[in-house]
TIRO-2110 file (N, C-alpha, C; in Angstrom, 1 decimal):
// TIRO-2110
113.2, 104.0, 36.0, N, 1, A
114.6, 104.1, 36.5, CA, 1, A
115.0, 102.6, 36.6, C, 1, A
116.1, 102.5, 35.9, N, 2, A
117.0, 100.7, 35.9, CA, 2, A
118.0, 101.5, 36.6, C, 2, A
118.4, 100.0, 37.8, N, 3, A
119.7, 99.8, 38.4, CA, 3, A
120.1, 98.7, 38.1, C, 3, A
121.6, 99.0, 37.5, N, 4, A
122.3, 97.7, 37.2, CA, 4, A
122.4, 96.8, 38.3, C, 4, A
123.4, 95.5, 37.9, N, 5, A
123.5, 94.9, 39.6, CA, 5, A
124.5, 95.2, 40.1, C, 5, A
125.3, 95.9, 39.2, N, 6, A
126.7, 96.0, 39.9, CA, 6, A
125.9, 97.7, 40.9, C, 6, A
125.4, 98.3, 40.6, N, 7, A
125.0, 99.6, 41.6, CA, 7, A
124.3, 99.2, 42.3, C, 7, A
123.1, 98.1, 42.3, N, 8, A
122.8, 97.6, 43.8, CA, 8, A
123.8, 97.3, 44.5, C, 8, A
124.6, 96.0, 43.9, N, 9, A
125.7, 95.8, 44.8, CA, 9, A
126.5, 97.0, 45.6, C, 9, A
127.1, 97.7, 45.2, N, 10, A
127.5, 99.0, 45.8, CA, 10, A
126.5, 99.8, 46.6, C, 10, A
125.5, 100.3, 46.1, N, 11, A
124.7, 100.6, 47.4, CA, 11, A
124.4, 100.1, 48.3, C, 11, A
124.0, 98.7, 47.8, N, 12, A
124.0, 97.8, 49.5, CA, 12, A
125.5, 97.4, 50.5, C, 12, A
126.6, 97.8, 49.8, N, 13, A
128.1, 97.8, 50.2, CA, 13, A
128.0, 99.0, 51.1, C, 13, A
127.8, 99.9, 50.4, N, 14, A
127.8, 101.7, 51.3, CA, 14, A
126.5, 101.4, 52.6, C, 14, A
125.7, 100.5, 52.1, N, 15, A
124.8, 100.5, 53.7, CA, 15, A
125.0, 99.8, 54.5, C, 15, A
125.6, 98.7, 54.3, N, 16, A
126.6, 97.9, 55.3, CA, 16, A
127.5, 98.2, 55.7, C, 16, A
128.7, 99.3, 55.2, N, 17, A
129.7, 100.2, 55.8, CA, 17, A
129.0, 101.5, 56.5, C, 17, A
128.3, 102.0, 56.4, N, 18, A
127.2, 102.7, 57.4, CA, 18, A
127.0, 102.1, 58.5, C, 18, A
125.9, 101.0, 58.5, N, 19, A
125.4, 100.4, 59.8, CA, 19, A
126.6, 100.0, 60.7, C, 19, A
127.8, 99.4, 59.7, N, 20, A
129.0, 99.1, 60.7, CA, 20, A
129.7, 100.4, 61.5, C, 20, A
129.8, 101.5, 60.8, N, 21, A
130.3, 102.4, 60.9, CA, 21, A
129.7, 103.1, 62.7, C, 21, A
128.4, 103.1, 62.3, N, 22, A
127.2, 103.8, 63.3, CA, 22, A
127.5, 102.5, 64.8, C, 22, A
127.2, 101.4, 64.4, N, 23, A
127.7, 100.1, 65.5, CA, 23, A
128.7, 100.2, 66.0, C, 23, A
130.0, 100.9, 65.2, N, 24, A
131.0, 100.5, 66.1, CA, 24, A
131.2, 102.1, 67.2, C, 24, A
130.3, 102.8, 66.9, N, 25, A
130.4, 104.6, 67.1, CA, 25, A
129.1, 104.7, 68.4, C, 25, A
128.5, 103.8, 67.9, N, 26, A
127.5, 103.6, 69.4, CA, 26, A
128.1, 103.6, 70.3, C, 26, A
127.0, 104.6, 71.6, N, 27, A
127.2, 104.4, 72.5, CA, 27, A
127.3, 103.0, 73.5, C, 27, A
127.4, 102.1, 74.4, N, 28, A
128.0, 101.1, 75.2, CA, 28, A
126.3, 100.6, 75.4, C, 28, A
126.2, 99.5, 75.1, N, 29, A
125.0, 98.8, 75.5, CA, 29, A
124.3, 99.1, 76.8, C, 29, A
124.6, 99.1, 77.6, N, 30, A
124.0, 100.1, 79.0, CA, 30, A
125.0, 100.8, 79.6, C, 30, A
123.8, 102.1, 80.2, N, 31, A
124.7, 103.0, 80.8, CA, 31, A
125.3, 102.1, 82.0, C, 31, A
126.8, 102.5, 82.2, N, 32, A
127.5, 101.7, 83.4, CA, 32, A
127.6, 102.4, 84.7, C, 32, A
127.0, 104.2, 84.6, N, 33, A
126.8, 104.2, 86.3, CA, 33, A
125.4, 103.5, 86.6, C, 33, A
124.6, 102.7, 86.1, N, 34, A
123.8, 102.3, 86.9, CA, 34, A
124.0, 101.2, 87.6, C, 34, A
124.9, 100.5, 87.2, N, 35, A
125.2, 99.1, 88.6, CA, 35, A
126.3, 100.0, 89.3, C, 35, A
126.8, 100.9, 89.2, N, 36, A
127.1, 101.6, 90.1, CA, 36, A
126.1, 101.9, 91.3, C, 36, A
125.7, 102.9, 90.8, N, 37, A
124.4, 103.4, 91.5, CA, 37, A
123.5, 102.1, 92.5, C, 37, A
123.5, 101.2, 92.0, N, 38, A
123.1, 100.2, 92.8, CA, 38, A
123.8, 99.5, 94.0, C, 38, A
125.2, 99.8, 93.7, N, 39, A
126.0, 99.2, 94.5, CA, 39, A
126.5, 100.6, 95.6, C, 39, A
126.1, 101.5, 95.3, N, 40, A
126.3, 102.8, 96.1, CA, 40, A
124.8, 102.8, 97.0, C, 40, A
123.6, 102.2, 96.5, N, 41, A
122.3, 101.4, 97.5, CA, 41, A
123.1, 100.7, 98.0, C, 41, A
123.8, 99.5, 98.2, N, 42, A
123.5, 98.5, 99.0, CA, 42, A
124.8, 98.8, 99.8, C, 42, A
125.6, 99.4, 99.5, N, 43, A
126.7, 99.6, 100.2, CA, 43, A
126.0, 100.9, 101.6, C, 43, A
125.0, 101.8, 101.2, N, 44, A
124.2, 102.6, 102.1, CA, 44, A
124.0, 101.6, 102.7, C, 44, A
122.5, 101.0, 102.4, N, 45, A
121.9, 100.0, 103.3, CA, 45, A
122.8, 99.4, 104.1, C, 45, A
124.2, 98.7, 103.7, N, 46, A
124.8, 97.7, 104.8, CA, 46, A
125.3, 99.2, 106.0, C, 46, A
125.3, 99.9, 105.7, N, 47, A
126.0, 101.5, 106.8, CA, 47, A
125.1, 101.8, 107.8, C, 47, A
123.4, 101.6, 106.8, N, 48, A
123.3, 102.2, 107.9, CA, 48, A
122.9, 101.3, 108.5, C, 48, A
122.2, 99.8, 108.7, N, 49, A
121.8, 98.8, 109.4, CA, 49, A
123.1, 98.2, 109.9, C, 49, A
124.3, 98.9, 110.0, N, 50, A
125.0, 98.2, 110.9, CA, 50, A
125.9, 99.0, 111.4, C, 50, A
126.1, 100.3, 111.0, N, 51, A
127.0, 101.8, 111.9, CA, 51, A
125.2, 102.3, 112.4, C, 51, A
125.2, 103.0, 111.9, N, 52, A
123.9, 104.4, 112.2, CA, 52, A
123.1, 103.6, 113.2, C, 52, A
122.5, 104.7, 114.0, N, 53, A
121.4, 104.1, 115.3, CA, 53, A
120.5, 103.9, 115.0, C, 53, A
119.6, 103.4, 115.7, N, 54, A
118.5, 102.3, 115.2, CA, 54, A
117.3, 104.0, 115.1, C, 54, A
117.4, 105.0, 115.5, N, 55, A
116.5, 105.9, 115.8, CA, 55, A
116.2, 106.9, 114.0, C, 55, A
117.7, 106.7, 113.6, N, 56, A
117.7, 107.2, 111.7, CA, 56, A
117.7, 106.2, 111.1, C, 56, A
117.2, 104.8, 111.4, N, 57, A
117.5, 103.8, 110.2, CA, 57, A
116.3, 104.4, 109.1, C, 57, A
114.9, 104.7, 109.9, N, 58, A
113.9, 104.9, 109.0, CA, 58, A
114.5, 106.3, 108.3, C, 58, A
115.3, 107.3, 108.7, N, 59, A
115.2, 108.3, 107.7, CA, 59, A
116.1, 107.9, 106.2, C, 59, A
117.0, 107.2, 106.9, N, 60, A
118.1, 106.9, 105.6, CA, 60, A
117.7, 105.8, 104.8, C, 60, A
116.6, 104.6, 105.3, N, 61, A
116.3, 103.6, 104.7, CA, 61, A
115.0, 104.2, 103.6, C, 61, A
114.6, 105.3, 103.8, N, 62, A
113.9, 106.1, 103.1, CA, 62, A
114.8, 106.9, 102.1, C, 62, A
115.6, 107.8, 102.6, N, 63, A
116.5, 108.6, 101.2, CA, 63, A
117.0, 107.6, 100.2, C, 63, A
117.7, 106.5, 100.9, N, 64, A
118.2, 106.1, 100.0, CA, 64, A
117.6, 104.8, 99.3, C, 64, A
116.4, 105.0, 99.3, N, 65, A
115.1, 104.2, 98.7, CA, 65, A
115.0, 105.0, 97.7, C, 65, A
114.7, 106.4, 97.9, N, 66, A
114.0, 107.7, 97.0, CA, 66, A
115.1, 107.4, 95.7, C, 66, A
116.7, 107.6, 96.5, N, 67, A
117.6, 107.9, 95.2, CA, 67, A
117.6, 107.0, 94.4, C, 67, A
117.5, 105.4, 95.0, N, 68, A
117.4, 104.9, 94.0, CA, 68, A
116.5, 104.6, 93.2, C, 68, A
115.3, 105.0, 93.7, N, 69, A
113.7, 104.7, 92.6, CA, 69, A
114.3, 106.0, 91.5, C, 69, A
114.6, 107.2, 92.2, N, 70, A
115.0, 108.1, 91.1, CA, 70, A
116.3, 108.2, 90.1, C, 70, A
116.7, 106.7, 90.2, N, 71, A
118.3, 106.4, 89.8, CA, 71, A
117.6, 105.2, 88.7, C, 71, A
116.7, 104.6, 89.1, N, 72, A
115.9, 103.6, 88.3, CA, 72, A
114.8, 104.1, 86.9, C, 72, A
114.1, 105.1, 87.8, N, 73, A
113.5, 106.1, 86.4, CA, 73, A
114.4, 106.8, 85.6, C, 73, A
115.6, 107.2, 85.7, N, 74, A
116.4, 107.9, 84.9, CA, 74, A
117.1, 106.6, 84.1, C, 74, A
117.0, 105.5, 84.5, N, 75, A
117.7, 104.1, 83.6, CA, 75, A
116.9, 104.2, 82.9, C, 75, A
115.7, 104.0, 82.9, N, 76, A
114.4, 103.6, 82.1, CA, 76, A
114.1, 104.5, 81.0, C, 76, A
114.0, 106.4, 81.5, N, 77, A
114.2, 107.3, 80.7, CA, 77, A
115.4, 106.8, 79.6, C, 77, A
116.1, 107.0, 79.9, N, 78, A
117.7, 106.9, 78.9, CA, 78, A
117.6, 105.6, 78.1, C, 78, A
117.2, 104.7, 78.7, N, 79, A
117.2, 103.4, 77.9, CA, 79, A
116.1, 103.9, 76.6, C, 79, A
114.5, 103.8, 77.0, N, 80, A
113.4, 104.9, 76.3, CA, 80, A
114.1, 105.4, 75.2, C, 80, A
114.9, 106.4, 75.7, N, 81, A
115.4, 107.6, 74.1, CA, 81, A
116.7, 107.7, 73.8, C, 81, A
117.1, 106.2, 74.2, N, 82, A
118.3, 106.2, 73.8, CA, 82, A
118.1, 106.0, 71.8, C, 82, A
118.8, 106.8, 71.3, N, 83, A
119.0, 106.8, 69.6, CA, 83, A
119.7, 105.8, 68.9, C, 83, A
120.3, 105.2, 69.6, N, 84, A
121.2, 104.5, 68.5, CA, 84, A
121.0, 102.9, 69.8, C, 84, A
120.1, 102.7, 69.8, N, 85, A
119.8, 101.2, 70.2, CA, 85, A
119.9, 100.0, 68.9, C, 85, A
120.8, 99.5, 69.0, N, 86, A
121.2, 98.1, 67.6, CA, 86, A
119.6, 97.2, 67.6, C, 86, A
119.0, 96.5, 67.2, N, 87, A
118.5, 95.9, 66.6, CA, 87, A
118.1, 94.4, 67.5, C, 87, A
117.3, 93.9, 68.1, N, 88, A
117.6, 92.8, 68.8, CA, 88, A
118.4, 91.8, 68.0, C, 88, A
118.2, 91.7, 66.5, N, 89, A
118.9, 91.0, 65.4, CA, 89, A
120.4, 91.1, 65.3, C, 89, A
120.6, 92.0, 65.5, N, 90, A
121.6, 92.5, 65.7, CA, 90, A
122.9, 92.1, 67.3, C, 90, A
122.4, 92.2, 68.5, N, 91, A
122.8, 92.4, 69.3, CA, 91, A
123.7, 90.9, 69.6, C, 91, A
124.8, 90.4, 70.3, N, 92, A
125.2, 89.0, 70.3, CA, 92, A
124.8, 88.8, 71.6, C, 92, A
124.0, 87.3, 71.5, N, 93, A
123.7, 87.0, 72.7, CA, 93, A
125.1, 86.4, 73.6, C, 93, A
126.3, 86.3, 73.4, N, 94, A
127.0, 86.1, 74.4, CA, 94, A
127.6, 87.3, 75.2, C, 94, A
127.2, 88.4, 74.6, N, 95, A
127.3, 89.6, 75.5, CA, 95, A
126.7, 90.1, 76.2, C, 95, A
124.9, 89.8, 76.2, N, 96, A
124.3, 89.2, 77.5, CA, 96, A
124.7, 88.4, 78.4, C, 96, A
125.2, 86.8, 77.9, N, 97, A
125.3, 86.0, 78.8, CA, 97, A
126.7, 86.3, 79.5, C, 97, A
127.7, 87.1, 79.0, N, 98, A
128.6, 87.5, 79.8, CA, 98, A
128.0, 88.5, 81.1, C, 98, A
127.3, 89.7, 80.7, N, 99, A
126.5, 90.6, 81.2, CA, 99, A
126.2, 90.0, 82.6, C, 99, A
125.4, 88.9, 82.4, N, 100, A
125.0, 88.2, 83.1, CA, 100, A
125.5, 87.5, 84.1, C, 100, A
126.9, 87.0, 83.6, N, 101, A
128.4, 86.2, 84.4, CA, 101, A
128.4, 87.1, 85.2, C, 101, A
128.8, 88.2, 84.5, N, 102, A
129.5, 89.5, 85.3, CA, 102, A
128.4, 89.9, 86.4, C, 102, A
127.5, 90.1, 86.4, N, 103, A
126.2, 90.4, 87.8, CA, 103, A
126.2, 89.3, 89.0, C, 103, A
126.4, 88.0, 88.2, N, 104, A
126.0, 87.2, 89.4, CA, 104, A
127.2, 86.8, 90.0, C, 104, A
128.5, 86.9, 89.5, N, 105, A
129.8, 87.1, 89.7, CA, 105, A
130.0, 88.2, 91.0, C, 105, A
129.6, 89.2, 90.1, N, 106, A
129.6, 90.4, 91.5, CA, 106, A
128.9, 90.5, 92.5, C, 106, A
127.5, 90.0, 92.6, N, 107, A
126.7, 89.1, 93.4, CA, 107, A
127.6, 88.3, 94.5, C, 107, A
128.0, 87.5, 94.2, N, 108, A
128.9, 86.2, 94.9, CA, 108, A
130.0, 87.1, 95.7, C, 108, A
131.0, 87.6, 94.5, N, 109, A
131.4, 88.0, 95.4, CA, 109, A
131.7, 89.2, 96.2, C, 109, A
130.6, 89.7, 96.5, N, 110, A
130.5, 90.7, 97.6, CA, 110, A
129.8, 89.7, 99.1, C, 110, A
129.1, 88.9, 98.5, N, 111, A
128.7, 88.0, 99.8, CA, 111, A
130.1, 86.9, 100.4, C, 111, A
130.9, 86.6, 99.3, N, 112, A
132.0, 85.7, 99.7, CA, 112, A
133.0, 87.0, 100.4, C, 112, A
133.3, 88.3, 99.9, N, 113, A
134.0, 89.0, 100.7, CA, 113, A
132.9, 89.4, 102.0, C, 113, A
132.2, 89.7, 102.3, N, 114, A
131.3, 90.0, 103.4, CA, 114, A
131.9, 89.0, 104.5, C, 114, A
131.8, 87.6, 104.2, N, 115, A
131.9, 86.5, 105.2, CA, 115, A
133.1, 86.7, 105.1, C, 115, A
133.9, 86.5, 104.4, N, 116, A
135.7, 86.3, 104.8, CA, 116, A
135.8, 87.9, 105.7, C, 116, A
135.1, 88.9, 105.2, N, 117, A
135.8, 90.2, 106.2, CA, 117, A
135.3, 89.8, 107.7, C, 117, A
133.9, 89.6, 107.3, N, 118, A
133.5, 89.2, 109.3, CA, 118, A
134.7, 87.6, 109.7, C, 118, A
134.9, 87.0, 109.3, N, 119, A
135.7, 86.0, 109.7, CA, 119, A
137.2, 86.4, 110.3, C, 119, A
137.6, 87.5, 109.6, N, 120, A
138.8, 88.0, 109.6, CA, 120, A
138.6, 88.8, 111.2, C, 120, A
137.4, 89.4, 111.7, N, 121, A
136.9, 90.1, 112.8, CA, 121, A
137.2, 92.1, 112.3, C, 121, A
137.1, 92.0, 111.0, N, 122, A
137.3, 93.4, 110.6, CA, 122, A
135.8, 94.1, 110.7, C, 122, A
136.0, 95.0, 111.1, N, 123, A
135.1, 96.0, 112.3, CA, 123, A
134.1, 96.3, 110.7, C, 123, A
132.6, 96.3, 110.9, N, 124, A
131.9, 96.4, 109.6, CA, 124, A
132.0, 96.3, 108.3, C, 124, A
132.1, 94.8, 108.4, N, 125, A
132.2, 93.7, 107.0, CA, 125, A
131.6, 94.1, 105.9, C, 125, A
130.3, 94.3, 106.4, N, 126, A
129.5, 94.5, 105.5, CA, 126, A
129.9, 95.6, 104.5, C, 126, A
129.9, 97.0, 105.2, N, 127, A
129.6, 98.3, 105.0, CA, 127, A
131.1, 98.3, 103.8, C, 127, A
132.3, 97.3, 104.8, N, 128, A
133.8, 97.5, 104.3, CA, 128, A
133.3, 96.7, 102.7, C, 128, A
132.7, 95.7, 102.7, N, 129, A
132.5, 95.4, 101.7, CA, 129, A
131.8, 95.8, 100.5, C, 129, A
130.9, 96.8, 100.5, N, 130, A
129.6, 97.4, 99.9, CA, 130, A
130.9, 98.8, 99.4, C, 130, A
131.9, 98.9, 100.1, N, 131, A
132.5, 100.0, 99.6, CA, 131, A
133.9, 99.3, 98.9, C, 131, A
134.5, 98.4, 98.9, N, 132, A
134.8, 97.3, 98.2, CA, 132, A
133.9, 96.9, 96.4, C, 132, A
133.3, 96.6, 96.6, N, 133, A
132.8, 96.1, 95.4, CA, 133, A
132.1, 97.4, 94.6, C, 133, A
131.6, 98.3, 95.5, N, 134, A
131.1, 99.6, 94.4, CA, 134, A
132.4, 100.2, 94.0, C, 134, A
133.8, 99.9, 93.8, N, 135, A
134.8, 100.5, 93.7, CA, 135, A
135.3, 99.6, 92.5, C, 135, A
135.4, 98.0, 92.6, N, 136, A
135.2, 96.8, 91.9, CA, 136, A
134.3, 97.2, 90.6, C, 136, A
132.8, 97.6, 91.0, N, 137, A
131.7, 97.9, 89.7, CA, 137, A
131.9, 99.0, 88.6, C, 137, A
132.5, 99.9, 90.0, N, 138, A
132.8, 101.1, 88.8, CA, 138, A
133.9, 101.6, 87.9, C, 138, A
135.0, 100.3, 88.1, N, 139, A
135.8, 100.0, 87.4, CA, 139, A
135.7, 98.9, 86.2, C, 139, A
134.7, 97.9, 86.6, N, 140, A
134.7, 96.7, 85.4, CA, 140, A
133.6, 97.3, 84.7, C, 140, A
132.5, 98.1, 85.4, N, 141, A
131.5, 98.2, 84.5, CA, 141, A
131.5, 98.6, 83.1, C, 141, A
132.3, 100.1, 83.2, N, 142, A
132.5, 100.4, 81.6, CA, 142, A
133.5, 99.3, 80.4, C, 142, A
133.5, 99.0, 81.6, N, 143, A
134.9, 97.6, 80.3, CA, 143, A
134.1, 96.6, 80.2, C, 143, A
133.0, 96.5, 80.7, N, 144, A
132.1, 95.4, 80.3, CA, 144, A
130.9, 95.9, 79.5, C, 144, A
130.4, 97.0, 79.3, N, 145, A
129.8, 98.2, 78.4, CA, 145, A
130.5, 97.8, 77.3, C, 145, A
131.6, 98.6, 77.0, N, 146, A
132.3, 98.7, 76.0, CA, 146, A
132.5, 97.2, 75.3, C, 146, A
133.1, 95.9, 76.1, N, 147, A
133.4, 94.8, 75.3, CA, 147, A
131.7, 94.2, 74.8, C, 147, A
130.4, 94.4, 75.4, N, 148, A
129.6, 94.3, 74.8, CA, 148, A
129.5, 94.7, 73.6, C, 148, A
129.3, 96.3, 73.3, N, 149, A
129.2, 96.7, 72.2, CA, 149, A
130.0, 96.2, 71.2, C, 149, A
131.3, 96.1, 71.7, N, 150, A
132.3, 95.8, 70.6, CA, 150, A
131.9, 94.4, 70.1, C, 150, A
131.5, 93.5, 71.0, N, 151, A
130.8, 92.1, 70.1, CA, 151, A
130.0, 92.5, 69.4, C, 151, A
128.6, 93.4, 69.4, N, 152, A
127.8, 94.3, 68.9, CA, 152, A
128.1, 94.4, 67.8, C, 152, A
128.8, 95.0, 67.6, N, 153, A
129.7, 95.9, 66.4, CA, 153, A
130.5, 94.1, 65.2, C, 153, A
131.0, 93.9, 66.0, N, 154, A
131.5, 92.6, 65.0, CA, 154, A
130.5, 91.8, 64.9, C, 154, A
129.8, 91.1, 65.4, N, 155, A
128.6, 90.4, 64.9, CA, 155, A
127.8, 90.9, 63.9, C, 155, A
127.9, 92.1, 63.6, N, 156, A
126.6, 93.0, 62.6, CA, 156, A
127.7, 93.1, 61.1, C, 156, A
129.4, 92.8, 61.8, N, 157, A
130.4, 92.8, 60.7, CA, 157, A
130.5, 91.6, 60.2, C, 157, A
130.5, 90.4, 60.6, N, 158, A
130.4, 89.3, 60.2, CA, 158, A
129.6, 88.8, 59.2, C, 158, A
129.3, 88.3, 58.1, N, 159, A
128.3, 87.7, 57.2, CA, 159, A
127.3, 86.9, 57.6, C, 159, A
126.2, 86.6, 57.4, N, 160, A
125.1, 85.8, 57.8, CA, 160, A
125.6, 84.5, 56.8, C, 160, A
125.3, 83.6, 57.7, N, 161, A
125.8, 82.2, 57.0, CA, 161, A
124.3, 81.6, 57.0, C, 161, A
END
């Protein structure tokens, strides 16, 4: 069996409009309720170490230990069998290092709003703040999901120079 070059050419055309196809159809680089889920932890923790009495801190500093070890194995599962994971070749590293802006960004500032709410003398800074920023996460997260992949997706569209 002979293939011209003009039918390689074309088949390797139809598999690079595939792989683009499937990249841009992927699901979002990570699932985005999980920095949720994390910020729904620490927004607990700040509640109950600073509302709840000191006699249930061990019960709740326990549940909501559980939910999240069980909110961390279900990341790990899904990551595991997720089907349509791009390629490390593939993936653009400035959509990490944004990833990345974006964490430590949200980091900061939940600790900069913490201290300005206690400064301001508003009654549980913390707790006001933990419900503040998990409101913040679960709004930017999927739009930081999504513009990952979408770098994803054009970087795999782009030519190799």
């Amino acid at each position: 069996m002979e293939i011209t070059p003009e039918e390689a050419a074309r088949s390797l055309a139809q598999v690079h409009e595939t792989q683009h196809r499937v990249l841009r159809a992927a699901p979002p680089m990570f699932p985005a309720w999980y920095p949720v889920t994390v910020w729904i932890f620490v927004t607990g923790m700040q509640f109950v170490t600073e509302i709840t009495p000191a006699w249930w801190l061990w019960i709740a500093v326990t549940a909501l230990s559980a939910g999240l070890a069980v909110a961390v194995l279900k990341f790990v599962i899904d990551v595991r069998n997720a089907n349509l994971r791009p390629h490390s070749s593939m993936t653009d590293p400035w959509a990490w290092a944004g990833f990345t802006a974006w964490l430590i960004t949200t980091g900061l500032a939940g600790f900069a709003l913490a201290l300005w709410l206690k400064e301001l003398g508003v009654a549980y800074p913390r707790t006001v703040m933990g419900v503040i920023m998990t409101v913040v996460v679960a709004v930017t997260a999927p739009l930081l999901a999504r513009w990952m992949s979408a770098r994803t997706a054009r970087r795999a569209e782009t030519p190799k120079r």
